[in-house]
PyMOL commands that place a pseudoatom at each C-alpha (Angstrom):
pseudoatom trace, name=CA, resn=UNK, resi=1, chain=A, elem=C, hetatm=0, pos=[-3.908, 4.964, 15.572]
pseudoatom trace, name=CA, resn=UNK, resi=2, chain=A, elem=C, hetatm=0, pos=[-2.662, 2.128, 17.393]
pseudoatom trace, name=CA, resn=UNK, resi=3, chain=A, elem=C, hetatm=0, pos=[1.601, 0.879, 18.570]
pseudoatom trace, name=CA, resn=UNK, resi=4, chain=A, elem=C, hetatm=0, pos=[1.487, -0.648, 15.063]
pseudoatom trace, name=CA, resn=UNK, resi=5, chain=A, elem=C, hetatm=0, pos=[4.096, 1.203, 13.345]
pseudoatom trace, name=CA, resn=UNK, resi=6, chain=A, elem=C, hetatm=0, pos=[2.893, 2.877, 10.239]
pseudoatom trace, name=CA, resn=UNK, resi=7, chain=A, elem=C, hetatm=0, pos=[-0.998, 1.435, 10.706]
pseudoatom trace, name=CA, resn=UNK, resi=8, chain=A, elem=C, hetatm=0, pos=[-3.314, 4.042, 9.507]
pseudoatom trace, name=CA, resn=UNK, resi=9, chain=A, elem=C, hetatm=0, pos=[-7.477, 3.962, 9.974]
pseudoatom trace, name=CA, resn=UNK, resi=10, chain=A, elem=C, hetatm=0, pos=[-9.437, 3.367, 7.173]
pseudoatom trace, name=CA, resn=UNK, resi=11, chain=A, elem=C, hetatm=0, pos=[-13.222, 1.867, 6.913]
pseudoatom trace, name=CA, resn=UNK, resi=12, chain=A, elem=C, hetatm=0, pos=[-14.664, -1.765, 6.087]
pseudoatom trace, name=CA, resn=UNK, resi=13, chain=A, elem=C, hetatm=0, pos=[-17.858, -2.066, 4.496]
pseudoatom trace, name=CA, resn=UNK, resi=14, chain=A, elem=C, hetatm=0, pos=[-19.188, -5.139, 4.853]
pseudoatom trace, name=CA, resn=UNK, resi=15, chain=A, elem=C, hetatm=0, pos=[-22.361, -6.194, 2.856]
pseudoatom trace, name=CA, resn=UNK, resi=16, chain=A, elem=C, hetatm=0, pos=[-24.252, -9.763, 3.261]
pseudoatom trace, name=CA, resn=UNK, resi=17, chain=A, elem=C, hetatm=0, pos=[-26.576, -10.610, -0.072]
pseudoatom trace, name=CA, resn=UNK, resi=18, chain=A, elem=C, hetatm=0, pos=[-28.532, -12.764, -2.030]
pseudoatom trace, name=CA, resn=UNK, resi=19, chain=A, elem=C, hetatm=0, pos=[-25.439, -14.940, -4.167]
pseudoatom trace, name=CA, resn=UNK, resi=20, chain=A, elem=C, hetatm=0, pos=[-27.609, -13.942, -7.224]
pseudoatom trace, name=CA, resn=UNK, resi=21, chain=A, elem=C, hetatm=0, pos=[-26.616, -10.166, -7.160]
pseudoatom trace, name=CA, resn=UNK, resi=22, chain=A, elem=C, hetatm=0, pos=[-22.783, -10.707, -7.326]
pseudoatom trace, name=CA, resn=UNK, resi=23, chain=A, elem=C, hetatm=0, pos=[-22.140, -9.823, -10.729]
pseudoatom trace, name=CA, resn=UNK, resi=24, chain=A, elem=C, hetatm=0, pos=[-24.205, -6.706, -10.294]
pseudoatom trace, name=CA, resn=UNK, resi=25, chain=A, elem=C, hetatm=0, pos=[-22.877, -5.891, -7.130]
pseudoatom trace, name=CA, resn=UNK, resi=26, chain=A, elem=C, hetatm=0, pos=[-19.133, -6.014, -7.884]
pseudoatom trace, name=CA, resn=UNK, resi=27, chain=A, elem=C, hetatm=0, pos=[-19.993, -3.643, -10.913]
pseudoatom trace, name=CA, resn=UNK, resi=28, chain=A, elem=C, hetatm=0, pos=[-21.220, -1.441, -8.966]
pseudoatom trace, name=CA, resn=UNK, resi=29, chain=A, elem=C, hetatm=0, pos=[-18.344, -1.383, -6.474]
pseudoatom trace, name=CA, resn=UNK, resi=30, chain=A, elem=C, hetatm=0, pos=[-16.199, -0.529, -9.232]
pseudoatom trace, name=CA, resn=UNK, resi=31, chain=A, elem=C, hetatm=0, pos=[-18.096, 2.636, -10.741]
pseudoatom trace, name=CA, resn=UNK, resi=32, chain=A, elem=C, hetatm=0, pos=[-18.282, 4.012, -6.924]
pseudoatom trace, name=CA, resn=UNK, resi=33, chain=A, elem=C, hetatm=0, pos=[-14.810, 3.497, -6.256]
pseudoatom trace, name=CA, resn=UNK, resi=34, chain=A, elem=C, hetatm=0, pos=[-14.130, 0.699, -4.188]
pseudoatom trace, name=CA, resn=UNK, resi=35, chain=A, elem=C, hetatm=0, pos=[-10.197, 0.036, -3.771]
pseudoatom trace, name=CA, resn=UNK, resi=36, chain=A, elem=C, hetatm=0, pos=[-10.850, -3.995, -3.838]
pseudoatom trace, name=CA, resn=UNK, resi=37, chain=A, elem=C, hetatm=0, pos=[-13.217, -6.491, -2.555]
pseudoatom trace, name=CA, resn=UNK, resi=38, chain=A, elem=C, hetatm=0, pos=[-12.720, -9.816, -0.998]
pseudoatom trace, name=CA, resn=UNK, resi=39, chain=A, elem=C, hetatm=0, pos=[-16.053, -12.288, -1.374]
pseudoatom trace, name=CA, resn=UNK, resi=40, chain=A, elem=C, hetatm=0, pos=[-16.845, -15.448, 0.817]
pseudoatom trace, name=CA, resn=UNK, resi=41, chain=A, elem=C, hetatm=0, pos=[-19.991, -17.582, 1.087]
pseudoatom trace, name=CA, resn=UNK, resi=42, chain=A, elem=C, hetatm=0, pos=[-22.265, -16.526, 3.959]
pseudoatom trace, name=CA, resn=UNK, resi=43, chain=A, elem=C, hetatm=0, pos=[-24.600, -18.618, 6.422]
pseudoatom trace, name=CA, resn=UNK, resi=44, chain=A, elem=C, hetatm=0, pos=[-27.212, -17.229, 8.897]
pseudoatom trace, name=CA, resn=UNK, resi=45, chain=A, elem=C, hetatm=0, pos=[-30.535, -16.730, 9.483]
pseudoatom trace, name=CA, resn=UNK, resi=46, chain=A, elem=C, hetatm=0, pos=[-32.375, -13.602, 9.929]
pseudoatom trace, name=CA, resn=UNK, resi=47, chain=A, elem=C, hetatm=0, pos=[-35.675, -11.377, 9.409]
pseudoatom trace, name=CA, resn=UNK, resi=48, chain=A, elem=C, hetatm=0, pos=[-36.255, -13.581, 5.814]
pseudoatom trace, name=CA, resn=UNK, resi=49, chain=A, elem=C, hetatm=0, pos=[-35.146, -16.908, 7.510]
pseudoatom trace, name=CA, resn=UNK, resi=50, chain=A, elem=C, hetatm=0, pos=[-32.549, -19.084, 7.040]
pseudoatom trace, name=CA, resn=UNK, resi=51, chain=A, elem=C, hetatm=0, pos=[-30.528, -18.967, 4.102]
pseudoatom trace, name=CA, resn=UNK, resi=52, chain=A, elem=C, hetatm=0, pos=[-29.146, -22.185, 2.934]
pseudoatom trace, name=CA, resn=UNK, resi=53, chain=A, elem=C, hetatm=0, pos=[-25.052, -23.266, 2.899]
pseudoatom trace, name=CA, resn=UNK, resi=54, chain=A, elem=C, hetatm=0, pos=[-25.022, -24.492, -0.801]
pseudoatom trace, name=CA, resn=UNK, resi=55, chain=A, elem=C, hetatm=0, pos=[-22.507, -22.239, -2.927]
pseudoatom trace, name=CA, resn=UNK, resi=56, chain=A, elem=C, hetatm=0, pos=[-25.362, -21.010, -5.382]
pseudoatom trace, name=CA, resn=UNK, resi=57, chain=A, elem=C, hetatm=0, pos=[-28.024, -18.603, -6.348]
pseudoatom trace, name=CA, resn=UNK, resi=58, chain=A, elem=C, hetatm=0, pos=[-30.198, -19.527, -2.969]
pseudoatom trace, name=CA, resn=UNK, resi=59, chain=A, elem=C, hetatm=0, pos=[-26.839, -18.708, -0.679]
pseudoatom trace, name=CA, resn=UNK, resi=60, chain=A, elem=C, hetatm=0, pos=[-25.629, -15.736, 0.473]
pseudoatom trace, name=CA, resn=UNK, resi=61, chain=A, elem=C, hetatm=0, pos=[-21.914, -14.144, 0.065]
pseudoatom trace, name=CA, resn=UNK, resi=62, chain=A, elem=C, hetatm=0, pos=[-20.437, -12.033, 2.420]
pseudoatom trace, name=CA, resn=UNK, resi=63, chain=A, elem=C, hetatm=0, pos=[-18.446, -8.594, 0.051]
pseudoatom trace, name=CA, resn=UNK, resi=64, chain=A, elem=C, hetatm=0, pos=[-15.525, -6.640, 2.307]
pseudoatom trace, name=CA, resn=UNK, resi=65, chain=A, elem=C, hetatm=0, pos=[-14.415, -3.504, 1.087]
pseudoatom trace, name=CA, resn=UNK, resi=66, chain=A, elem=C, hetatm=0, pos=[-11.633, -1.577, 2.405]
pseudoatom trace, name=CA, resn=UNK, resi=67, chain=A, elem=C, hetatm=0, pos=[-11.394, 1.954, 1.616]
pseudoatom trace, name=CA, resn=UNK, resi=68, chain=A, elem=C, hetatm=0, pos=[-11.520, 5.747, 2.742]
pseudoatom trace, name=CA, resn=UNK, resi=69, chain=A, elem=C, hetatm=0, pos=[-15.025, 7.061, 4.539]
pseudoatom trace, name=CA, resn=UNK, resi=70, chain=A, elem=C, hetatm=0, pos=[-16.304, 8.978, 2.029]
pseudoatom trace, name=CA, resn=UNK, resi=71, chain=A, elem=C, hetatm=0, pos=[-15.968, 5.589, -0.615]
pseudoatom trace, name=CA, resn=UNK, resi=72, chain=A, elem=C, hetatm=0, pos=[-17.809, 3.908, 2.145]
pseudoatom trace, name=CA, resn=UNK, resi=73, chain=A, elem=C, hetatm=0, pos=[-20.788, 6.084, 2.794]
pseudoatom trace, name=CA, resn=UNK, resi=74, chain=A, elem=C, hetatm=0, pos=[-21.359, 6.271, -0.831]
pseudoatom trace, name=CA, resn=UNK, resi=75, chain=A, elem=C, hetatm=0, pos=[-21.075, 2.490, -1.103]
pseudoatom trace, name=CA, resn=UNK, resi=76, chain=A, elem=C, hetatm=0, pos=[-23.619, 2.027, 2.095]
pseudoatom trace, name=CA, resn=UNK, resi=77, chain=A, elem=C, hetatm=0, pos=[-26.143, 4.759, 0.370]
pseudoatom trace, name=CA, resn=UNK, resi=78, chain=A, elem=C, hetatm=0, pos=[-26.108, 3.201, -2.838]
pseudoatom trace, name=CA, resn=UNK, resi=79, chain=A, elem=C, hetatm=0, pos=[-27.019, -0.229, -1.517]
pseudoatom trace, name=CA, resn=UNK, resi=80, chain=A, elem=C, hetatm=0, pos=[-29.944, 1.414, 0.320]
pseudoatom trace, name=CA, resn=UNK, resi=81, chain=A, elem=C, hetatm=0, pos=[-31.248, 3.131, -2.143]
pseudoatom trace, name=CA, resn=UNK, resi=82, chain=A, elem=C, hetatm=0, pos=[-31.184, 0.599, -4.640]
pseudoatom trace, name=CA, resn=UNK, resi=83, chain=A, elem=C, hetatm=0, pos=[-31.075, -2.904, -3.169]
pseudoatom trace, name=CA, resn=UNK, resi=84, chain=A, elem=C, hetatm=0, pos=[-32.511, -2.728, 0.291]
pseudoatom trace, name=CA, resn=UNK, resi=85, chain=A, elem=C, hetatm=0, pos=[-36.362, -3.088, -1.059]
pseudoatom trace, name=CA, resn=UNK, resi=86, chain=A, elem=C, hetatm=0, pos=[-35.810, -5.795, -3.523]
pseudoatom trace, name=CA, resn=UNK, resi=87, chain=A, elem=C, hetatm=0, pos=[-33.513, -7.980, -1.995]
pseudoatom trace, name=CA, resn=UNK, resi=88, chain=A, elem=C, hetatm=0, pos=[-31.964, -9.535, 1.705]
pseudoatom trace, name=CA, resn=UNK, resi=89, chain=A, elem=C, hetatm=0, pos=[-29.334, -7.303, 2.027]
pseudoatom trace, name=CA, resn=UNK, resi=90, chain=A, elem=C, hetatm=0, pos=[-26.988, -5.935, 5.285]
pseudoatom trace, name=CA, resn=UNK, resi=91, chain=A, elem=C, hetatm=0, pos=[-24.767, -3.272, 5.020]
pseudoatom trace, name=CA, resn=UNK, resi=92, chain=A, elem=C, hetatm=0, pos=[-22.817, -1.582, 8.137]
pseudoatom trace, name=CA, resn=UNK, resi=93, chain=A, elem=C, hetatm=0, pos=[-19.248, 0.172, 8.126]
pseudoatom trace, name=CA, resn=UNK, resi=94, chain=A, elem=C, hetatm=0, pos=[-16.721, -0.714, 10.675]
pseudoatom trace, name=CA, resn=UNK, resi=95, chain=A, elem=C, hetatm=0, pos=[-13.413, 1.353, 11.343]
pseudoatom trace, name=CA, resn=UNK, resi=96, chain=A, elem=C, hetatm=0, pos=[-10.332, -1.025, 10.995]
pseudoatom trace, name=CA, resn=UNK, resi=97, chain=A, elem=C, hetatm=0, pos=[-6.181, -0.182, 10.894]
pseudoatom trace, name=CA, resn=UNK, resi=98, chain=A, elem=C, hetatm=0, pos=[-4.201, -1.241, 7.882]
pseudoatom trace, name=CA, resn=UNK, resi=99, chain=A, elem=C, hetatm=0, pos=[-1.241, -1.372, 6.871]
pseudoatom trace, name=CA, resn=UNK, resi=100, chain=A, elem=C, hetatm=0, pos=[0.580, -0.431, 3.378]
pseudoatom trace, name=CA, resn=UNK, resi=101, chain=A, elem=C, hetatm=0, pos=[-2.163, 2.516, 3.377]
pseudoatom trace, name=CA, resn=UNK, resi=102, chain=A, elem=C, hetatm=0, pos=[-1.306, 3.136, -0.533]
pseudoatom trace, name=CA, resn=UNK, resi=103, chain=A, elem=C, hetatm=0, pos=[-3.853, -0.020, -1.227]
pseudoatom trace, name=CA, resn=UNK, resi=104, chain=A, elem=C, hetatm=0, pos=[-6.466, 1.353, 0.491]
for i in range(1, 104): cmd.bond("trace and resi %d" % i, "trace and resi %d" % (i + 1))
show_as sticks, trace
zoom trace
């Protein structure tokens, strides 16, 4: 924990996709118990090439979850198991401190 008065650790799950799956994907969130979720668009270029900048099914969006480990190990399992052979995905946890810990 850091100086931060009342800051508490919790985990971010961050998840880059295909545009196209965010309907499905925010579904999914909910059933496995994710607190929230913030989306933005995403830009990059990786192991299937570049993906384009326009706000629509060809782009990618960038999903942030912030929640308790065990939410976000499920969350990172699921996506492997059943979006990681079909579709450009990335999914990798990172431990951040919070504030107003009841949200999370």
């Amino acid at each position: 924990m850091s100086e931060h008065s009342g800051a508490a650790t919790r985990t971010l799950v961050t998840i880059i996709c295909e545009a196209v799956l965010e309907s499905r994907l925010l579904k999914d969130l909910d059933a496995l118990g994710a607190p929230g979720w913030t989306i933005s668009e995403a830009r990059g270029s990786g192991s299937r090439g570049v993906r384009a900048s326009d706000w629509d099914n060809n782009s990618n969006i960038r999903v942030e979850v912030v929640c308790g480990r065990p939410v976000a190990e499920k969350i990172m399992q699921y996506m492997q198991v059943h979006y990681y052979a079909d579709f450009a995905m990335i999914c990798f946890l990172s431990d951040v401190e919070v504030l107003r810990l009841h949200k999370f």
